[in-house]
N, C-alpha and C positions, 0 to 999 in steps of 0.2 A: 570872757573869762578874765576874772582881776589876775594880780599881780600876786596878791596871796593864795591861788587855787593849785592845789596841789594833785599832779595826775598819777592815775594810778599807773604801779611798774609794771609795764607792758614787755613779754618773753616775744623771744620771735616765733618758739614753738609753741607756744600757749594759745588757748580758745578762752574767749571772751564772750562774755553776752552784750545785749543791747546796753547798756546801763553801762558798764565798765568801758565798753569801747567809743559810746558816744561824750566820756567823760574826758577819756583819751584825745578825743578827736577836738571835743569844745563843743558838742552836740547834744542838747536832750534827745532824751529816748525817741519822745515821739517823731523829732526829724530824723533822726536815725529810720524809723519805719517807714514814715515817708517817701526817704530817696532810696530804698529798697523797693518800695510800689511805681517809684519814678525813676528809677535808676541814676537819679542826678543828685549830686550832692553839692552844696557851696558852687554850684554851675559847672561840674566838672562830673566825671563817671563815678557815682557810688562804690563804696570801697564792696570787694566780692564779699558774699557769707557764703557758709555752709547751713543747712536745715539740718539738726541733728534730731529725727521724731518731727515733735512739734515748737522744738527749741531751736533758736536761729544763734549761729555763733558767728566769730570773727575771727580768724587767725592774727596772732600778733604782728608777725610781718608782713601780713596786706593792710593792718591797723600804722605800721610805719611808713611802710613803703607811699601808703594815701596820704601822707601828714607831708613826706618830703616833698612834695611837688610843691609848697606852700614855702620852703624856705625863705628865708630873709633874704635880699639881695645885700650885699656889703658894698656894692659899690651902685651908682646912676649908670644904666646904662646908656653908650651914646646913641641917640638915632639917627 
């Protein structure tokens, strides 16, 4: 994702589809489905869906909650 990509406002009570939540995340669609069939995402646990029907959605807050483990460190940590 550049620097000018702009993500869509993601609600913590909101349902999202493939498309919106993999934009959120820095994901096309298709790796979105992917680590839904593989349960792995970016090498770590796929964020949960709901199946709603035949439509697969994302809740907003499993769409943050999967993004923070990613944060920035602000400092080097020592080893």
């Amino acid at each position: 994702m550049n620097q000018n990509t702009v993500l869509p406002a993601i609600k913590d009570d909101g349902v999202y589809d493939t498309a919106t939540s993999g934009a959120f995340l820095g994901f096309q669609p298709t790796t979105m489905r992917n680590a839904r069939n593989k349960g792995k995402l970016a090498g770590v646990k796929a964020p949960a869906f709901i199946k709603m029907g035949s439509a697969v959605r994302y809740r907003g807050k499993t769409l943050k909650d999967w993004r923070a483990q990613f944060a920035e460190q602000t400092k080097t940590q020592a080893a």
